[in-house]
Structure formats: C-alpha cells, structure tokens
Residue frames relative to the residue before (quaternion, step in Angstrom):
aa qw qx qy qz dx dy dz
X 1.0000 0.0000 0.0000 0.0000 0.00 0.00 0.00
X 0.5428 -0.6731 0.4189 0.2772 3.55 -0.80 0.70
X 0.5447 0.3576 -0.5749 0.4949 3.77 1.09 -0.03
X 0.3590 0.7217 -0.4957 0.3234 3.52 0.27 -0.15
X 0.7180 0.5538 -0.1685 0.3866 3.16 0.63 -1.17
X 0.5660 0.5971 -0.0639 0.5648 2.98 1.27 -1.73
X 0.6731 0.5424 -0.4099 0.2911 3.88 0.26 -1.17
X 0.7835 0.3047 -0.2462 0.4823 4.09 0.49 -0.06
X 0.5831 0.6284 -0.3840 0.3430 3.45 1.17 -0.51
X 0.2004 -0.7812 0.5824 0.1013 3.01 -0.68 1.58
X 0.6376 -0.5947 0.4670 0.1474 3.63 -1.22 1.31
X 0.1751 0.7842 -0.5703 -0.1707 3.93 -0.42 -0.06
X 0.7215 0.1994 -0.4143 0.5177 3.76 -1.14 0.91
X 0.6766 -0.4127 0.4568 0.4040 3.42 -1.65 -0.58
X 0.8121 0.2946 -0.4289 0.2643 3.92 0.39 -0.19
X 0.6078 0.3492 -0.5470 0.4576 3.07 1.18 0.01
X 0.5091 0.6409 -0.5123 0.2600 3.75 -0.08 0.05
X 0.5136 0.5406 -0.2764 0.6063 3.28 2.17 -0.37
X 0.7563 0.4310 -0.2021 0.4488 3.35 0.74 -0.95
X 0.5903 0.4584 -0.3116 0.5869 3.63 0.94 -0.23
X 0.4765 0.6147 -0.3684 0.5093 4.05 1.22 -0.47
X 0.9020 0.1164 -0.0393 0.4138 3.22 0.47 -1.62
X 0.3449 0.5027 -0.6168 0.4979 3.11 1.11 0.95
X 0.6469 0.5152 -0.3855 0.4094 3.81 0.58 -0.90
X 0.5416 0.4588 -0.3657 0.6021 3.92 0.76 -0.46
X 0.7760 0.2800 -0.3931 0.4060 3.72 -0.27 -0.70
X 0.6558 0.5663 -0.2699 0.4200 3.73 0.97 0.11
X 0.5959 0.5185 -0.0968 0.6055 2.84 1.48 -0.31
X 0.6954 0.1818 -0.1536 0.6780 3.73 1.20 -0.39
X 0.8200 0.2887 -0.3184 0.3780 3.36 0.04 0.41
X 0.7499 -0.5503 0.2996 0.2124 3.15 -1.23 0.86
X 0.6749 -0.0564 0.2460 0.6934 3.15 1.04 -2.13
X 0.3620 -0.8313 0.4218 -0.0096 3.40 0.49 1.61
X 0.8112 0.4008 -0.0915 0.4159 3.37 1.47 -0.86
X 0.2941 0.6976 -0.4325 0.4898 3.06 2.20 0.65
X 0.3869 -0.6176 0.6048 0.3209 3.85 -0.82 1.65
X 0.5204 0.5577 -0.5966 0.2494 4.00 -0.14 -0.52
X 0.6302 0.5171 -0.4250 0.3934 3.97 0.71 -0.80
X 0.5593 -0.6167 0.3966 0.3867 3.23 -1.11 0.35
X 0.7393 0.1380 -0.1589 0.6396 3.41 1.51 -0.87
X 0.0195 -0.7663 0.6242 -0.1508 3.96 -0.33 1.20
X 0.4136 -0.7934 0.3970 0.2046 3.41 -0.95 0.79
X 0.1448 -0.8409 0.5163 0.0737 3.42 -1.17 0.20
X 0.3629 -0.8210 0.4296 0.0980 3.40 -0.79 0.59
X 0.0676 0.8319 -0.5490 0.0450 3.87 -0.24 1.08
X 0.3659 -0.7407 0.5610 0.0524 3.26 -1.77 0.34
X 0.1689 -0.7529 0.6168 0.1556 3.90 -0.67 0.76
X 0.1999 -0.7322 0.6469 0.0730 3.33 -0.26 1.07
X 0.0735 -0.7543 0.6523 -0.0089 3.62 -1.17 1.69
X 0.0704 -0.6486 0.7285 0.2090 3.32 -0.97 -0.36
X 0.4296 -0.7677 0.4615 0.1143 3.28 -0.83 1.96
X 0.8010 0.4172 -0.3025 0.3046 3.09 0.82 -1.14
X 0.5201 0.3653 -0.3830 0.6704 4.30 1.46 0.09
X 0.5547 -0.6060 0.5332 0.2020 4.10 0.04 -0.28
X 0.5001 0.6327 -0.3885 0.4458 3.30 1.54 -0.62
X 0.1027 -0.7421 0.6593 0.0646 3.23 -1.75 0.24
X 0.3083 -0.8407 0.4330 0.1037 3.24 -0.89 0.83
X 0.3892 -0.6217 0.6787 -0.0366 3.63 -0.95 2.21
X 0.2726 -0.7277 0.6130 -0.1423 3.18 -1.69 1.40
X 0.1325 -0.7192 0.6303 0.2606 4.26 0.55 0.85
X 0.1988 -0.6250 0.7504 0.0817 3.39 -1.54 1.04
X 0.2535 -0.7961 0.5054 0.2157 3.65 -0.42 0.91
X 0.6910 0.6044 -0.3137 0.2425 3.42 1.21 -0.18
X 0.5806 0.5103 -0.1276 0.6215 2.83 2.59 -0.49
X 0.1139 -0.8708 0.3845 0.2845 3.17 1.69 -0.16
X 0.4429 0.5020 -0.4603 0.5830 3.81 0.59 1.56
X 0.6253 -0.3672 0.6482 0.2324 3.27 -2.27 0.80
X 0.4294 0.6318 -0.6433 0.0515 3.60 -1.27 0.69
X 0.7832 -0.2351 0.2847 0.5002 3.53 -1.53 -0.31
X 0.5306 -0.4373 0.6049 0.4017 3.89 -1.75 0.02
X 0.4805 0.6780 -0.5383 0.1402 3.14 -1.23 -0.48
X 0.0144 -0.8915 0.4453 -0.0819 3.63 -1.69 -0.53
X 0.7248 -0.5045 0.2690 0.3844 3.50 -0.58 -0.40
X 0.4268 -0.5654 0.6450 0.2866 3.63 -0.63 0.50
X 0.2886 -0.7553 0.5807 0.0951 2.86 -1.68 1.33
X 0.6996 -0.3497 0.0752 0.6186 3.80 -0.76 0.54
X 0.8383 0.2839 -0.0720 0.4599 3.44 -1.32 -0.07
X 0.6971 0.4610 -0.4101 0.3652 3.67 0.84 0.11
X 0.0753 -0.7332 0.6755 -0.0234 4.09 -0.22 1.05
X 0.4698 0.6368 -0.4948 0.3590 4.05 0.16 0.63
X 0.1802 -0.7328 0.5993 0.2670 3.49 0.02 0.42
X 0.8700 0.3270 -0.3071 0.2044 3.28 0.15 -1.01
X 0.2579 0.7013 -0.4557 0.4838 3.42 2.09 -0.42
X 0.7213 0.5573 -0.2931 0.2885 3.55 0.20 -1.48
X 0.7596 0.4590 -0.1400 0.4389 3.08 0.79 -1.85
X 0.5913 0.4399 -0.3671 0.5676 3.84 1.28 -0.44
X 0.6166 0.5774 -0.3481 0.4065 3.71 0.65 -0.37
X 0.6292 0.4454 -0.1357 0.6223 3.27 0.61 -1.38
X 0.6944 0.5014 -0.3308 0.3961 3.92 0.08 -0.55
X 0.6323 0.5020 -0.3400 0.4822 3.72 1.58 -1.24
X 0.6772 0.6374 -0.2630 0.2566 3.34 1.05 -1.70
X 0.7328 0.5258 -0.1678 0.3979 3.08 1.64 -1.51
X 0.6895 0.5036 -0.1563 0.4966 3.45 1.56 -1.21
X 0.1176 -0.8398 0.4068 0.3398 3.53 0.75 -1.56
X 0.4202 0.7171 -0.3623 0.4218 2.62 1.54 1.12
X 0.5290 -0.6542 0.5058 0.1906 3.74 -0.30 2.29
X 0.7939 0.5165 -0.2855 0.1461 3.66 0.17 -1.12
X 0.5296 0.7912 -0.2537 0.1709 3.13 1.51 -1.46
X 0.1416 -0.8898 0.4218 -0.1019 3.55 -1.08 1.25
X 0.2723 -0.6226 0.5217 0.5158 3.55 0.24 0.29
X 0.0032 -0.7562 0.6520 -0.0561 2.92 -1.95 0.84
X 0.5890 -0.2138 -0.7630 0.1590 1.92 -2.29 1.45
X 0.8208 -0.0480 -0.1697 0.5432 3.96 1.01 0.10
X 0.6154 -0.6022 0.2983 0.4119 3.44 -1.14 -0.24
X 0.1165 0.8045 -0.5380 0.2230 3.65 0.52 1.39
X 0.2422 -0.6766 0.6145 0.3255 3.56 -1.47 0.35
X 0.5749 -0.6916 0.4361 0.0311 3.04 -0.67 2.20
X 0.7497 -0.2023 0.2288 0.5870 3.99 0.77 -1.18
X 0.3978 -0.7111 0.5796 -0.0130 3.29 -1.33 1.46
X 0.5168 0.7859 -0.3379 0.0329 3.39 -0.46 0.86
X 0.4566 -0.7348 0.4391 0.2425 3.49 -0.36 1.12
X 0.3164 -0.6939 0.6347 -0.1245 3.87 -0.58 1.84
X 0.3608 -0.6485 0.6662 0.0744 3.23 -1.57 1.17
X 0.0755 0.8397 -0.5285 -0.0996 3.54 -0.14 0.55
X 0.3217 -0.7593 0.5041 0.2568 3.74 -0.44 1.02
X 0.7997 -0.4232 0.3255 0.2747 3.31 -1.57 0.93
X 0.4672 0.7147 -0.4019 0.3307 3.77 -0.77 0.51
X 0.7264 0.0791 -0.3097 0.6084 3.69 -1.05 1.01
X 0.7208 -0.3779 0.2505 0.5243 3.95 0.24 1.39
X 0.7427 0.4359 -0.4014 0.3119 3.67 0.70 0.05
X 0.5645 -0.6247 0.4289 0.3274 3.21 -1.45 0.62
X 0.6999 -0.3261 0.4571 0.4414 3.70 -1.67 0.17
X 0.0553 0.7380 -0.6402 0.2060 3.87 -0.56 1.34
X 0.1572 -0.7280 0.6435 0.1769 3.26 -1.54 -0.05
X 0.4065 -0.6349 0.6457 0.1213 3.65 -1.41 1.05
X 0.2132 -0.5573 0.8012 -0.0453 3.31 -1.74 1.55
X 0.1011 0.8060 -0.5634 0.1509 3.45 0.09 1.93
X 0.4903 -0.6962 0.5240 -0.0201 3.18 -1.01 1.25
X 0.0820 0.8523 -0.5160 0.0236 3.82 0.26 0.90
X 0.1276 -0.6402 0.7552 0.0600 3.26 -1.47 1.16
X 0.4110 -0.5959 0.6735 0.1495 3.16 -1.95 0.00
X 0.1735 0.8446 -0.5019 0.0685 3.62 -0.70 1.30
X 0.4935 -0.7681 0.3772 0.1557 3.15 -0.95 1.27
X 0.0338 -0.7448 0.6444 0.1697 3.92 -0.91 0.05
X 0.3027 -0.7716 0.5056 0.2395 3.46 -1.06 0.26
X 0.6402 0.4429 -0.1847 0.5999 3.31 2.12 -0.05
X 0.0488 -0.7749 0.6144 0.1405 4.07 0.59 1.07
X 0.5435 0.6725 -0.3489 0.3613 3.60 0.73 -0.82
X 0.7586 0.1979 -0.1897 0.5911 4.10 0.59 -0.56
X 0.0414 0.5626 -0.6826 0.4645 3.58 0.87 1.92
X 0.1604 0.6516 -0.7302 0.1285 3.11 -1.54 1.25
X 0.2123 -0.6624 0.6753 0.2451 3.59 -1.19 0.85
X 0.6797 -0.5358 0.4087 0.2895 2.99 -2.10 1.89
X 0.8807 0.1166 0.0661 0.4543 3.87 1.21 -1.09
X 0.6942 -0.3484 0.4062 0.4813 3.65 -0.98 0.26
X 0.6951 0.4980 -0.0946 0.5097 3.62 0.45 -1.52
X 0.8922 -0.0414 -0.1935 0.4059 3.63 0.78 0.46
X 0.3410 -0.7876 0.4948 0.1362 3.17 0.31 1.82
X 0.1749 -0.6677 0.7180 0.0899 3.63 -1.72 -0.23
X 0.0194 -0.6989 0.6748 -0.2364 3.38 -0.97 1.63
X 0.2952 -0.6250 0.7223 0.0229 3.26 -0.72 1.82
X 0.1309 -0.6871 0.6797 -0.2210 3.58 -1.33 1.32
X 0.4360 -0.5126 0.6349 0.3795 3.79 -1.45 0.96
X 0.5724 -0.3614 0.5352 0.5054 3.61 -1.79 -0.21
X 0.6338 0.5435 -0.3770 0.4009 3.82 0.13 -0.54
X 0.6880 0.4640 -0.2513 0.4981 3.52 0.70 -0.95
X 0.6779 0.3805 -0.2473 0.5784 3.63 0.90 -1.19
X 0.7261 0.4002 -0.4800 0.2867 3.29 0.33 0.05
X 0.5367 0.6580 -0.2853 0.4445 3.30 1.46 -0.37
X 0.6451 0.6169 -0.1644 0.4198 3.12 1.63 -0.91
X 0.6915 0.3934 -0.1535 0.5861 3.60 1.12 -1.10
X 0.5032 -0.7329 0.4344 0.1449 3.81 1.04 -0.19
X 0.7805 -0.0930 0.3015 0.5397 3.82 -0.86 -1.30
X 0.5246 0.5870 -0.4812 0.3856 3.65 0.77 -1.47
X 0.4050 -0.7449 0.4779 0.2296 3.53 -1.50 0.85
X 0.0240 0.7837 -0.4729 0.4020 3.17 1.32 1.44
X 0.8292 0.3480 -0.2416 0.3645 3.21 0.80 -1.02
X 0.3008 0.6965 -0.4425 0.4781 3.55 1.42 0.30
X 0.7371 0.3451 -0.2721 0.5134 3.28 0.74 -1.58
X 0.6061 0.4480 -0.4642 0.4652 3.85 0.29 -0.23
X 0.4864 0.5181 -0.4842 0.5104 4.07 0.72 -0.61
X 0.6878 0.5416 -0.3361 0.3474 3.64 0.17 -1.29
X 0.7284 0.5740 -0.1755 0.3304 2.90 0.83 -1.53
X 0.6163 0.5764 -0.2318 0.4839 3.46 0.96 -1.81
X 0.5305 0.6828 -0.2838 0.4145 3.70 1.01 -0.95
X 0.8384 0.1414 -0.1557 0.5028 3.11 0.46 -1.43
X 0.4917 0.7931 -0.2822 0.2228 3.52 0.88 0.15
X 0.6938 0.4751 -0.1395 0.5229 2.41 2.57 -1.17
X 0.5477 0.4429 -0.3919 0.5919 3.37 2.05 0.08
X 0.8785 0.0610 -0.2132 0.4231 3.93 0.10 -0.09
X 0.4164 0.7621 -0.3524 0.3487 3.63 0.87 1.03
X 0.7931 0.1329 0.1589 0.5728 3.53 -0.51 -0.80
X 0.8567 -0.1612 0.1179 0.4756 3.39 -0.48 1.11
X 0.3400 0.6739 -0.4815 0.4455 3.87 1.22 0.54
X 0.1745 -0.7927 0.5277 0.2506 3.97 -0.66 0.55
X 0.7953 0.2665 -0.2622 0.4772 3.75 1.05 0.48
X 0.1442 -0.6423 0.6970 -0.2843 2.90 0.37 2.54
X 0.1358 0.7542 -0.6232 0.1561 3.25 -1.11 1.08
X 0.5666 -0.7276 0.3748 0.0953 3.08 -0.95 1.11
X 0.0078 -0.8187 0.5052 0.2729 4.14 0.37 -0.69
X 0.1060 0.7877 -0.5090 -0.3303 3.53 -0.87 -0.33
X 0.4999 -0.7032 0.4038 0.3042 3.74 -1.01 1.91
C-alpha cells in the first residue's frame, strides 16, 4: 500500500511536512489514490544522476513548459512508487541501466500544481521522489522530439529550474553526491 511508503519518511521544513500530511490523508481515504480522476492522486518521479561526473539529468516537459525530473503516473493496477518511478524514468530517458541510488529511499515528497490541459482539469500531484543512478549518461535518449534531455552539474540545474521545488530535490541530491559521487569509493548501485 502506498502509505506504507510514507510510514518512516521523515518530512524536513514546514511545507513538506504539509505535503507528506496530505499525501498521508489521501492514502488513507482512498482506494486507488493513484487514479488521475482525483483531484489530488499521486505520482511517482525520478532524478536521474550519474555519480561518477555529478551531473544529473533534467527533462523539458512541454506541458509545464520547464526542465524537471522523469517520472509520472502509475499505470492501472500499479501502487509501487518505485516500480513506477524506475519505469517511467527508462521510458522517459532510454536508459536499460537505471537504479535506485545510493539506495531505494523516497528522497523528497511533494504535492505539484498541475495546470489544466490534455482534456484535463487544473489538479495537483502527490509526487514521490527517488534518486536513480546510470553508469552509461551517454545512451540517454528522449522518448520524443518534444522532450529533449540535458545532463547538467547540480549548480547548473539548479539555476536552470529556478523557484520550482525541484531544487530541494537537487539540494538532496548535491548532498549525496558529495558522499557517494565523484571520487567517493562506495558508489553502489541497488536493484528495486
């Protein structure tokens, strides 16, 4: 069950502690929490790093018209976040390799405003971030014309994504980058 997920993750500041609240309510009252029909329904994304350059790799969503993480919805019947987030991450990246990394934790909790478009209404995403690793940044492919991929230091991507609370997840990230990244001797792979 997806509060599962949720059940140790400690929160840090005051909005996600709001957002990790009401992701815990929307688990808790709903059946399949991850059905888009809800107004707030969860979702499940991925920062794709590559430990051993530090770099990390930012996806243009044309529907948000901004650089963010891969990631996405659960298909029917799927209630894994992280299945999801490694799924959604190959489809989006074409990278075969990807791994949760340095383990399989949710990394950052946050509840997204998603404006109105493809027949849908103004909604909001209870998104579940992980962190996954490739050992090959080179065999990055976008799924389409319409959504390029640009491997970036954490500095650079952060400069890049702005306010969006992307950059929390790049704080998170840069963190652990400097304990199992670049010249770190215990880069390690998981498999979810």
């Amino acid at each position: 069950m997806t509060s599962g997920w949720l059940a140790g993750y400690q929160a840090q500041g005051e909005t996600e502690t709001a957002d990790v609240a009401r992701m815990r309510r929307l688990a808790a009252a709903e059946a399949d929490p991850w059905l888009r029909t809800l107004p707030l329904h969860f979702t499940a994304s991925a920062l794709v790093v590559h430990p051993e350059s530090g770099r990390v790799l930012l996806r243009w969503h044309e529907r948000q018209r901004m650089w963010l993480q891969v990631g996405g919805h659960g298909d029917p019947g799927e209630t894994d976040p992280l299945r999801i987030a490694l799924r959604e991450a190959r489809e989006e990246t074409g990278l075969a390799d990807l791994a949760p990394w340095p383990d399989a934790q949710v990394r950052h909790a946050v509840v997204c405003r998603v404006a109105p478009g493809k027949g849908e209404p103004a909604h909001e995403h209870a998104d579940l971030r992980y962190f996954m690793a490739t050992r090959d940044p080179e065999a990055a492919r976008p799924e389409n014309p319409a959504a390029p991929l640009r491997w970036l230091t954490v500095p650079d991507a952060r400069a890049l994504v702005g306010a969006n609370n992307l950059s929390a997840t790049l704080d998170r990230a840069e963190l652990l980058l400097r304990r199992h990244g670049p010249g770190a001797a215990d880069v390690t792979y998981v498999s979810p």
